[in-house]
DRENGUMAR-985881 format. One record per residue (C-alpha): residue number from 1; residue in one letter; y, x, z. Coordinates in Angstrom, 2 decimals. Layout:
BEGIN
     n   res        py        px        pz
   NUM     a         Y         X         Z
...
***
This chain:
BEGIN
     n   res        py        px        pz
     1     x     37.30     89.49    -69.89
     2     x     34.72     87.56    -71.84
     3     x     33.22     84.20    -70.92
     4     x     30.09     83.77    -68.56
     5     x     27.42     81.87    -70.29
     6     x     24.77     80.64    -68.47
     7     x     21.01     80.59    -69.46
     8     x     18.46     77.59    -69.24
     9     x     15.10     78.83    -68.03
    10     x     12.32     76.84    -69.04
    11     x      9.12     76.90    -67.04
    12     x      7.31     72.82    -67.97
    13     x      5.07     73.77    -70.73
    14     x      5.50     71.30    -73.92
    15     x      3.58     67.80    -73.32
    16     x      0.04     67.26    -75.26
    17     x     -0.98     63.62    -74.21
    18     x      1.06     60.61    -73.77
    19     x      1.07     61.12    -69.85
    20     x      2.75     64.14    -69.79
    21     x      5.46     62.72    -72.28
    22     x      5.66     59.79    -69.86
    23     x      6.16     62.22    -66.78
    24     x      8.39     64.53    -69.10
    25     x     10.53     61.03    -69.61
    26     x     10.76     60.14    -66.23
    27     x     11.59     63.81    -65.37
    28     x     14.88     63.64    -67.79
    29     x     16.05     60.96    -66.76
    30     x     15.94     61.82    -62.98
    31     x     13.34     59.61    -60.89
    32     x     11.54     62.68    -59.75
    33     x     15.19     64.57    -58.48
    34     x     16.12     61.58    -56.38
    35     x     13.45     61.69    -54.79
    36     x     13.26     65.06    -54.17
    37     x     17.14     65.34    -52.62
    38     x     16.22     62.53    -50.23
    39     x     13.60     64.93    -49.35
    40     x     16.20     66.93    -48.59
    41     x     18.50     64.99    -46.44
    42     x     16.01     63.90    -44.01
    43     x     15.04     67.81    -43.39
    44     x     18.78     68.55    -42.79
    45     x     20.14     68.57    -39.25
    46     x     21.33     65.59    -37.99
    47     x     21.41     63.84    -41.16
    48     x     19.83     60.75    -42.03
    49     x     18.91     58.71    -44.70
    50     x     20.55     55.46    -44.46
    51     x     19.61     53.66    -47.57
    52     x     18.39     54.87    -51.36
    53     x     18.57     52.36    -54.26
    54     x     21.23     50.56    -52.05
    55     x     23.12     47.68    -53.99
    56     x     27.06     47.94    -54.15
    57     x     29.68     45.86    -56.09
    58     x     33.21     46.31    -55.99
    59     x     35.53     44.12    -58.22
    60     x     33.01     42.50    -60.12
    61     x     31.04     45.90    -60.98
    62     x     27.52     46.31    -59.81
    63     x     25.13     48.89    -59.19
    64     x     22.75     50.95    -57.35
    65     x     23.86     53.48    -55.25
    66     x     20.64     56.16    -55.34
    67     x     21.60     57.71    -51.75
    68     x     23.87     56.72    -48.66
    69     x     23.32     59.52    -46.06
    70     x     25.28     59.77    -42.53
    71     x     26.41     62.65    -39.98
    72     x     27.10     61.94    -37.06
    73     x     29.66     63.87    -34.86
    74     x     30.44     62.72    -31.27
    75     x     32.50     59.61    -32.04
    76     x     33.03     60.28    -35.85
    77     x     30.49     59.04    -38.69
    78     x     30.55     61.18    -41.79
    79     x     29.47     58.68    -44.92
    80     x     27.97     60.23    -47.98
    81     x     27.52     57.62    -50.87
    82     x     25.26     60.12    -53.53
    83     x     24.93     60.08    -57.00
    84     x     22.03     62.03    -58.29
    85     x     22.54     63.45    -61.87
    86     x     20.10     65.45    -63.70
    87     x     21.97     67.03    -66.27
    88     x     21.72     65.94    -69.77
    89     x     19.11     68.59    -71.79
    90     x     21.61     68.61    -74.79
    91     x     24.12     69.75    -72.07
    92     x     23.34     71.79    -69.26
    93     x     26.51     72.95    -68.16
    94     x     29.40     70.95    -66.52
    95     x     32.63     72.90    -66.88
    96     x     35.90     71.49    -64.93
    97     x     39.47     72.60    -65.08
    98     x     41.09     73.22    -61.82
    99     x     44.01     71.15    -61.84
   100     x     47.39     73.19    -62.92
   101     x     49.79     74.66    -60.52
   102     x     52.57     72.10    -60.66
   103     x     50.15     69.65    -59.69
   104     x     51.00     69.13    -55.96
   105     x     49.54     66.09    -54.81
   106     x     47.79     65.44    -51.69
   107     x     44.03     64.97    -51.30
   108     x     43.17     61.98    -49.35
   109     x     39.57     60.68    -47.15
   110     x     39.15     56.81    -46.97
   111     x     37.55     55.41    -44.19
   112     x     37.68     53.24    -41.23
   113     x     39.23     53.45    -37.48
   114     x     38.04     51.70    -34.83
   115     x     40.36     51.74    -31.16
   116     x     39.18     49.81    -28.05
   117     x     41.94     48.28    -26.64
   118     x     42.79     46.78    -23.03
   119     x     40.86     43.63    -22.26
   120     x     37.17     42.44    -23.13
   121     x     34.32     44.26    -24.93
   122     x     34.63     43.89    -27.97
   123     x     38.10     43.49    -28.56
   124     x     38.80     46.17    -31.22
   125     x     41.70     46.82    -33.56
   126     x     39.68     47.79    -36.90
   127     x     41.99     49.05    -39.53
   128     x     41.53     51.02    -42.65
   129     x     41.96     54.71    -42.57
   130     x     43.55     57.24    -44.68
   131     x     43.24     60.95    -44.16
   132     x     45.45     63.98    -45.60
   133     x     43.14     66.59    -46.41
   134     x     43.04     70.13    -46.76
   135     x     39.70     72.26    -48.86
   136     x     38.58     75.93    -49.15
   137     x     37.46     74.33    -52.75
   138     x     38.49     74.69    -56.03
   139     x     39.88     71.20    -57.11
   140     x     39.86     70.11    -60.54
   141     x     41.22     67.56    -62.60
   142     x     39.00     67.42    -65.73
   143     x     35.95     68.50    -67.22
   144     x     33.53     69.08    -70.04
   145     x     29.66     68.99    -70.43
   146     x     28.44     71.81    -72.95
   147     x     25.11     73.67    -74.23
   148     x     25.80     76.97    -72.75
   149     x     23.05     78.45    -74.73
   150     x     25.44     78.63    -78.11
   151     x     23.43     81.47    -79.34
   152     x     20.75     79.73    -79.81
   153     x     21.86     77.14    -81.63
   154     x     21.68     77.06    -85.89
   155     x     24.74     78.17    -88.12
   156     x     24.54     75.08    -89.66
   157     x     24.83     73.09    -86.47
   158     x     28.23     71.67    -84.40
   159     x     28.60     74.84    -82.04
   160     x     31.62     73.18    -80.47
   161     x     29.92     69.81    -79.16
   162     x     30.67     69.18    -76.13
   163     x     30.42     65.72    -73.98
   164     x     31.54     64.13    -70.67
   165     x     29.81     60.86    -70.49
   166     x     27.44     62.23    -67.62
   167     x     29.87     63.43    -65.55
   168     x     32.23     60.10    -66.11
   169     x     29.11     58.00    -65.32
   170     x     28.22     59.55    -62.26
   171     x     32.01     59.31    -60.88
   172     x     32.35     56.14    -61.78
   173     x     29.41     54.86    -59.77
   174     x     30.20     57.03    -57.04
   175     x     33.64     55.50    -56.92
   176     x     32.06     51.73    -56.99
   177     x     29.26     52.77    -54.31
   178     x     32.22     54.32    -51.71
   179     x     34.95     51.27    -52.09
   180     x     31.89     48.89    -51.68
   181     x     30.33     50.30    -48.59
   182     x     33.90     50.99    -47.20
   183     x     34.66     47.28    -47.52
   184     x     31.41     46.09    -46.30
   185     x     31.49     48.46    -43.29
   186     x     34.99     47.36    -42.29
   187     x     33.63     43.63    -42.62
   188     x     30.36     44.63    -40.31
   189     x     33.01     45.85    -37.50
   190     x     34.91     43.36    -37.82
   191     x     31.90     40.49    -37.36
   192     x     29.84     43.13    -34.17
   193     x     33.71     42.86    -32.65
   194     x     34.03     39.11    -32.81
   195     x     30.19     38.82    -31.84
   196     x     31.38     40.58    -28.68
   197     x     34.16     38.83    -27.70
   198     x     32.30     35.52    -27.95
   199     x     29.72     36.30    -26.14
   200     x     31.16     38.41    -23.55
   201     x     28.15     39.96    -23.88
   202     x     29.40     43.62    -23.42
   203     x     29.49     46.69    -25.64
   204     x     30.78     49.53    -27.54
   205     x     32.18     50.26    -30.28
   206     x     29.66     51.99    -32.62
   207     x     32.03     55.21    -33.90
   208     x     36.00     55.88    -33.14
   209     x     36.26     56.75    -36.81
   210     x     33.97     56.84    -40.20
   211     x     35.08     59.14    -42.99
   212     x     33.55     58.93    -46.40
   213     x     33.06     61.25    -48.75
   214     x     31.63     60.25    -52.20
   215     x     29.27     62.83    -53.48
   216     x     27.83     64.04    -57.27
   217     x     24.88     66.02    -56.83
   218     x     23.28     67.74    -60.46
   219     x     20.80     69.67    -61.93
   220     x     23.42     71.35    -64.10
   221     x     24.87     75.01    -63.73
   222     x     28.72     74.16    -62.66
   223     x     31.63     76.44    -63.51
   224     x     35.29     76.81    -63.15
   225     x     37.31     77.43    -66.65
   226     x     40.03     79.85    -65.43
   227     x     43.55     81.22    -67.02
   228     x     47.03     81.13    -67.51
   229     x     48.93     78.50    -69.13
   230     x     51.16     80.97    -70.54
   231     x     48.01     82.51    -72.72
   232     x     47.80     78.99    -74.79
   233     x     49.24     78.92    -77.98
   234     x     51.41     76.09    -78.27
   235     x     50.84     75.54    -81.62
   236     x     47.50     75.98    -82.23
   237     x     46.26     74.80    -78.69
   238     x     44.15     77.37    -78.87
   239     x     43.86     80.06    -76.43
   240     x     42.02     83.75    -77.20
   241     x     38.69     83.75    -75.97
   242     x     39.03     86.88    -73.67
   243     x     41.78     84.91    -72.02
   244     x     39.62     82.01    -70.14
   245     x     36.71     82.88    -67.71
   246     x     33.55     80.58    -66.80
   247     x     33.25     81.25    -63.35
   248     x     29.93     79.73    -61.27
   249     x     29.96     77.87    -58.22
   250     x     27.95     76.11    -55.91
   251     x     30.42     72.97    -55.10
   252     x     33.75     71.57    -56.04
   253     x     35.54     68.98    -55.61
   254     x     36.76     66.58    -58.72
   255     x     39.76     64.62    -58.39
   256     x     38.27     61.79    -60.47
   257     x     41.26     59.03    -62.65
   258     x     40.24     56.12    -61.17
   259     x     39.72     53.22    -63.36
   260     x     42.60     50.65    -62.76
   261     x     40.06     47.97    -61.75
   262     x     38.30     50.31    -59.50
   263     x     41.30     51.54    -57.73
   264     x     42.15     50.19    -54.03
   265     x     45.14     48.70    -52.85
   266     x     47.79     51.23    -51.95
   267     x     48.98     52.07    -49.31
   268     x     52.53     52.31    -48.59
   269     x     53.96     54.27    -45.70
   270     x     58.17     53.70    -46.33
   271     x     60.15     50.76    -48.17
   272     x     60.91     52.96    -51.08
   273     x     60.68     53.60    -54.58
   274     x     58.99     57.14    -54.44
   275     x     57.32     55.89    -51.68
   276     x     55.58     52.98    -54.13
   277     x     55.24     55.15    -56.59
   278     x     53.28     57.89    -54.38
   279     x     51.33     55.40    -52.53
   280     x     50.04     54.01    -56.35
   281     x     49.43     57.82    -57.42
   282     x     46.93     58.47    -54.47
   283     x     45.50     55.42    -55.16
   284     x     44.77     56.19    -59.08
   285     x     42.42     59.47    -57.54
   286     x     39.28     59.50    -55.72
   287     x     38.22     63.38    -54.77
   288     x     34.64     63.41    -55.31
   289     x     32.51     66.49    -54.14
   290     x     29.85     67.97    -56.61
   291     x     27.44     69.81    -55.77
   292     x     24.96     71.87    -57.51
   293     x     21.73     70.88    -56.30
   294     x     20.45     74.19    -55.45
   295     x     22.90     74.24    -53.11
   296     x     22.30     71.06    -51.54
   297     x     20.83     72.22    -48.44
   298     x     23.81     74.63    -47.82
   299     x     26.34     71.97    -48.51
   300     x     24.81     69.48    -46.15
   301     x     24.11     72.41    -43.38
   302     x     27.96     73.50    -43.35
   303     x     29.49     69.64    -43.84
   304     x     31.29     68.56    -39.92
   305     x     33.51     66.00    -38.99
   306     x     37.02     67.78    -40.31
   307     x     39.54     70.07    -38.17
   308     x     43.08     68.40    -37.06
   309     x     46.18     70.39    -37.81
   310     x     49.97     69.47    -37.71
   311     x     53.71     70.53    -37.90
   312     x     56.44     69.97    -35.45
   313     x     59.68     69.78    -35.25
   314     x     62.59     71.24    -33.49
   315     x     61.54     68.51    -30.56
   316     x     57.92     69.23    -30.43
   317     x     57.32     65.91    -32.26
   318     x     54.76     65.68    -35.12
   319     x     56.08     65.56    -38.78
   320     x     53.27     66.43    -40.71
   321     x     49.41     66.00    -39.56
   322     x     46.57     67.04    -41.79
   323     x     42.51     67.73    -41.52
   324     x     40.55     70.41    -43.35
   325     x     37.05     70.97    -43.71
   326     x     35.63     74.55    -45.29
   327     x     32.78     75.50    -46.61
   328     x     32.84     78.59    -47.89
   329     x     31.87     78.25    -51.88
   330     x     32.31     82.16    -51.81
   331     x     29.42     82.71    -49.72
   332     x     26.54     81.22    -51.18
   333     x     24.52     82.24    -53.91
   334     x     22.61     80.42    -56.44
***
């Protein structure tokens, strides 16, 4: 089976005057989509728009984050720190690379936990929170941004271009924007509880737990680059081209490398090697949800605070505890 390609449909008629190539500048390089997916959070159900433009910095590196929405469940706060990416017009495909089959590491959510203890109001252990998750997504490791419309392009021109600095770019804001409003949530709690206590002054605590879920939402078509690892030829590295499949979908999650200096402290659970070693190896990936943007409203319609599951053992007692949260890629069409 041959590869999908994708085609680019364009319905803005070429600019005349200077205005129209100022709006068809500000267009490309996305002012007009941010604004339009906040327009979309604050029509989806019980979502709201905390902040847009928000500043974050996280080990010396600044930026802007362009959306921080929230859900909220009960006593859980879903966090969704957004990057808004109109695609590239060179590139107007992102293709990623689910990660291989002998690639069996966990996928983690960071957040924070908050438990009222015995006492005064106020008097809260706050601790950072780490959650073993479970998707109905594909997960990939890497990707690629290409033309799609090959065809098209000259004889004489590179047909095998292809890029990945949008896709990088966006992560790697995402991945300041989450660690900085994780930190400077954990500090808020920490100040409100203290507040409390002093004053004696009486009160809650605003959420048992806060989850957060760094988000890439794009213009661009995304696909899925399927086959065997059998089919590649180990010399050439090339693999036939009716052996790999482009296959569309509305969302996906990409389990982005970390940057060393963006990477948080990890966490170790045993005083162990492997344990060291593992604990630095969940820290060196943040899983970052993209999200076609057609598909925005879907995504933000069938998001909820995740499921709990777990194993026992002979005893009854818990040995293995996870959370999973589906949303049905299969179902929705774009």
């Amino acid at each position: 089976m041959g590869f999908i390609l994708s085609q680019q449909s364009v319905s803005t008629p070429t600019p005349n005057t200077d205005e129209e190539f100022t709006v068809q500048a500000l267009t490309i390089h996305g002012a007009f989509f941010e604004r339009k997916c906040q327009d979309i959070i604050t029509q989806a159900k019980n979502w709201t728009l905390r902040g847009i433009n928000y500043p974050v910095e996280h080990q010396g590196k600044a930026s802007n984050l362009d959306i921080w929405a929230e859900k909220k469940e009960a006593a859980a706060r879903l966090f969704f720190p957004i990057e808004c990416k109109k695609n590239n017009p060179e590139f107007i495909d992102w293709v990623f690379f689910p990660r291989p089959a002998h690639s069996t590491s966990d996928l983690f959510v960071r957040g924070v936990e908050i438990e009222s203890q015995i006492g005064h109001a106020g008097n809260w252990a706050i601790s950072p929170l780490r959650l073993r998750m479970k998707y109905d997504l594909v997960v990939a490791d890497e990707a690629r941004e290409t033309k799609g419309n090959y065809q098209l392009i000259k004889k004489s021109q590179d047909r095998t271009k292809t890029s990945n600095v949008a896709i990088t770019d966006a992560a790697t804001q995402i991945a300041i924007a989450a660690q900085s409003i994780l930190q400077q949530e954990n500090q808020i709690v920490q100040k409100l509880s203290s507040a409390i206590l002093q004053s004696q002054s009486g009160g809650f605590s605003p959420y048992a737990a806060l989850l957060c879920f760094p988000t890439i939402v794009t213009t661009a078509n995304l696909y899925t680059c399927e086959f065997q690892d059998e089919d590649i030829d180990l010399a050439t590295g090339e693999i036939p081209w009716n052996k790999a499949r482009l296959i569309k979908c509305p969302y996906l999650l990409f389990n982005y490398a970390l940057p060393v200096a963006l990477q948080p402290s990890p966490v170790v659970t045993d005083i162990t090697y492997e344990s060291y070693w593992e604990a630095a190896q969940i820290a060196a990936r943040m899983p970052i949800f993209v999200v076609q943007s057609k598909a925005l409203p879907t995504f933000l319609d069938r998001v909820m605070v995740p499921r709990s599951h777990g194993n026992a053992n002979a005893y009854g007692l818990p040995t293995e505890v996870w959370r999973t949260l589906d949303l049905h890629p299969e179902t929705v069409t774009i």
